[in-house]
Every structure is written in structure tokens, then in C-alpha cells.
Residue frames as qw, qx, qy, qz and C-alpha x, y, z in Angstrom:
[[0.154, 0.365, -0.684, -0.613, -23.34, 20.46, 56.53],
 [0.745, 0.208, 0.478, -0.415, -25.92, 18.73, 54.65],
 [0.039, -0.285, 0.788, 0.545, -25.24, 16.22, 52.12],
 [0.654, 0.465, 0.193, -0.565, -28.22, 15.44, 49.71],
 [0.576, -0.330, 0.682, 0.308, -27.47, 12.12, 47.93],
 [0.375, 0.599, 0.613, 0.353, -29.73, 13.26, 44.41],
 [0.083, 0.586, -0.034, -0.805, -29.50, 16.55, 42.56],
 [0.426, 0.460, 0.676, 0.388, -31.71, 16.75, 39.65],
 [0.181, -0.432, 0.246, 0.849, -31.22, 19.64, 37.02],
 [0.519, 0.556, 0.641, 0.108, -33.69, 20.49, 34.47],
 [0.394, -0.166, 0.473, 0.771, -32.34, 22.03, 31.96],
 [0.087, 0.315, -0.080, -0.942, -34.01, 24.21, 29.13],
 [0.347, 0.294, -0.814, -0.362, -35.14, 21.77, 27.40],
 [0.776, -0.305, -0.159, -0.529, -36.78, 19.94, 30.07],
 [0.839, 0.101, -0.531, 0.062, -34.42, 17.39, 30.13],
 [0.762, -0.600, 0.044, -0.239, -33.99, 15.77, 33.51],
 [0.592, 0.362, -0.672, 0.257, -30.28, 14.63, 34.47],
 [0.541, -0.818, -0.036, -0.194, -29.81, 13.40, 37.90],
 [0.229, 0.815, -0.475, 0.238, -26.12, 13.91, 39.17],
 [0.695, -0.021, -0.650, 0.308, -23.89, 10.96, 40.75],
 [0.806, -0.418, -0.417, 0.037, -23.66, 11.14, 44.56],
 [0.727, -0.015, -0.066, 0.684, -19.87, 11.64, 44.18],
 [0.252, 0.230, 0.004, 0.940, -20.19, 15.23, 43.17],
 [0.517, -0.700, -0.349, -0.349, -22.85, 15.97, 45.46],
 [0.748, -0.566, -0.061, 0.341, -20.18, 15.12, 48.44],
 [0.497, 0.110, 0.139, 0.849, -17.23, 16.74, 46.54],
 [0.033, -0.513, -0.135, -0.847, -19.18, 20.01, 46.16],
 [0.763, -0.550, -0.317, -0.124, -20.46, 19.82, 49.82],
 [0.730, -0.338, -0.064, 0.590, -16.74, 19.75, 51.21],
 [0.212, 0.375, 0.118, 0.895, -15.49, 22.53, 48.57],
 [0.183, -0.615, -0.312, -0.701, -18.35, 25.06, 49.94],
 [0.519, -0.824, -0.051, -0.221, -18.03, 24.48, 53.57],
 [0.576, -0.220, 0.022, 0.787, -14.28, 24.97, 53.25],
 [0.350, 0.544, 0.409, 0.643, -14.93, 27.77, 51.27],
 [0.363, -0.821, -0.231, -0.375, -17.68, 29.16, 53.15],
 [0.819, -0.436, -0.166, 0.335, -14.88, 28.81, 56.30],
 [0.183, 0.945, -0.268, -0.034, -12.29, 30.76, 54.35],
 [0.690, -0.422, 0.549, 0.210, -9.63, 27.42, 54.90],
 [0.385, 0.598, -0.658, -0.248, -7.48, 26.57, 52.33],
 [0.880, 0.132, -0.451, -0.069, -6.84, 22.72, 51.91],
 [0.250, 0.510, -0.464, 0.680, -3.87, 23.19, 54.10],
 [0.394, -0.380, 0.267, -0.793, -5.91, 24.48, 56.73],
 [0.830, -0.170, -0.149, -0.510, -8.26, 21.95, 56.97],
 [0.575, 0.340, -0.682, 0.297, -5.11, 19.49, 56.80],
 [0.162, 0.317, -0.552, 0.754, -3.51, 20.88, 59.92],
 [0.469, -0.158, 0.405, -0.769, -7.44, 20.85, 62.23],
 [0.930, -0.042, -0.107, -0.350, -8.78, 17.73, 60.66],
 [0.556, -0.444, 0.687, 0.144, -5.20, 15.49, 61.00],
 [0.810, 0.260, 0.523, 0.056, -5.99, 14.43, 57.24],
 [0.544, -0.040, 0.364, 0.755, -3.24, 14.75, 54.36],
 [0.329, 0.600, 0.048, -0.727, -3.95, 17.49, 52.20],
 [0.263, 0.124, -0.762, -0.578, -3.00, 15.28, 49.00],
 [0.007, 0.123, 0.992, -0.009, -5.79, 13.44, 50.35],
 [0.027, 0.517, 0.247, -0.819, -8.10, 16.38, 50.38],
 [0.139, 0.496, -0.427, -0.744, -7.26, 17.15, 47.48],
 [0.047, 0.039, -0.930, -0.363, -8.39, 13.69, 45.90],
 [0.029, 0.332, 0.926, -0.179, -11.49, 13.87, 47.54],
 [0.195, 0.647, 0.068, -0.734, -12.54, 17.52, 46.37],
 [0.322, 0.500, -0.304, -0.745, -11.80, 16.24, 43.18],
 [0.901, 0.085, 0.038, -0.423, -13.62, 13.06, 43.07],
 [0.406, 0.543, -0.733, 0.058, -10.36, 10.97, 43.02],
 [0.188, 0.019, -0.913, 0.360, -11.02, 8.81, 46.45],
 [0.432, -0.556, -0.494, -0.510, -14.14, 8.03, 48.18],
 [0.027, 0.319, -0.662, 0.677, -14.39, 8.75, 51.94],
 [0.342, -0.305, -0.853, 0.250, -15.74, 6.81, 54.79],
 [0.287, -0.782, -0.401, -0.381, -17.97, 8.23, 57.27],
 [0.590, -0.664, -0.221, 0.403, -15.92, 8.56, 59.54],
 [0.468, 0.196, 0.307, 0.805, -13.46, 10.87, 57.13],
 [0.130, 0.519, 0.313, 0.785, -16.35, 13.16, 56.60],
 [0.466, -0.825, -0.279, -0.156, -17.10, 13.33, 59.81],
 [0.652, -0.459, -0.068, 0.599, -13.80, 14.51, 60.56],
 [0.194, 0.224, 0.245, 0.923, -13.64, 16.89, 58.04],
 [0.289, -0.800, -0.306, -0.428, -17.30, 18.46, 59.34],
 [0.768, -0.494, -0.383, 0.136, -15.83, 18.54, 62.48],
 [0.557, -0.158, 0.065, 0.813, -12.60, 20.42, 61.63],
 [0.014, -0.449, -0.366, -0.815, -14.83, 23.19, 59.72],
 [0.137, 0.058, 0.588, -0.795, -16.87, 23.22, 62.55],
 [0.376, 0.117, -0.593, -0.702, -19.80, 21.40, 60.91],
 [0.620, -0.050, 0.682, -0.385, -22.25, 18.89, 61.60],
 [0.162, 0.152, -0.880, -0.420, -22.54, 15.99, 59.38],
 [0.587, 0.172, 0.529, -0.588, -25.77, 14.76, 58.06],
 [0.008, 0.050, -0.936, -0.350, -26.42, 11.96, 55.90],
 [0.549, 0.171, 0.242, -0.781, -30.05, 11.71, 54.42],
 [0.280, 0.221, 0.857, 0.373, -32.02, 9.21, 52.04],
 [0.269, 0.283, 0.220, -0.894, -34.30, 10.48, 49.99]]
């Protein structure tokens, strides 16, 4: 899994936005559960982390540690990578 810590969108217009961090990691988890086929659940039960807590972090509610997301790559069978750019 690669997490990329800037997404910039240019829009019709031209106009440049560049997108928080947060939903850069939050869409990052969603898409390699997804791409897994796991439900929230799932992930629960192979990473050892709540699912309400899952849940908070898919939807931008809690921030997670590195170690967190390296358990959660881990349970998906992932590799965690953390760039600057």
C-alpha cells in the first residue's frame, strides 16, 4: 500500500486544490480493504483492531499511529509505505 501525503486536482478551470493528508490515508485503507474483498469486520477479526475504530478512521474521525497502519497493511496483506514528497 502506498500512501502519498499530497493529491493535487486540477479542475476545469485550472484551479489547483491540494487535498489534506487525512483523506489521502482514509481513501488508502477503504481501497485496499476493498480491493481485498474484507468488510470492516473482517479486517477487525485479522488486524485485532475494533471495528468502531475502523470505522472512525475510514471516515476521518481518529487519526492513526504508525504502528495502527501498519497493522492494518499487515492484516490485508500489505506493505506499508510512508513517503515525503
Amino acid at each position: 500500500m502506498s500512501l502519498i501525503f499530497v493529491i493535487v486536482i486540477i479542475y476545469r478551470s485550472h484551479t489547483i486544490r491540494v487535498l489534506e493528508p487525512e483523506y489521502t490515508i482514509m481513501q488508502a485503507m477503504i481501497d485496499a480493504r476493498t480491493s481485498k474483498g474484507l468488510t470492516q469486520k473482517e479486517l477487525s477479526i485479522r488486524s485485532g483492531i475494533a471495528q468502531g475504530d475502523i470505522s472512525k478512521l475510514e471516515n476521518g474521525n481518529a487519526n492513526p499511529s504508525i504502528r495502527t497502519l501498519q497493522r492494518l497493511a499487515t492484516a490485508m496483506g500489505k506493505t506499508l509505505r510512508i513517503e515525503f514528497l
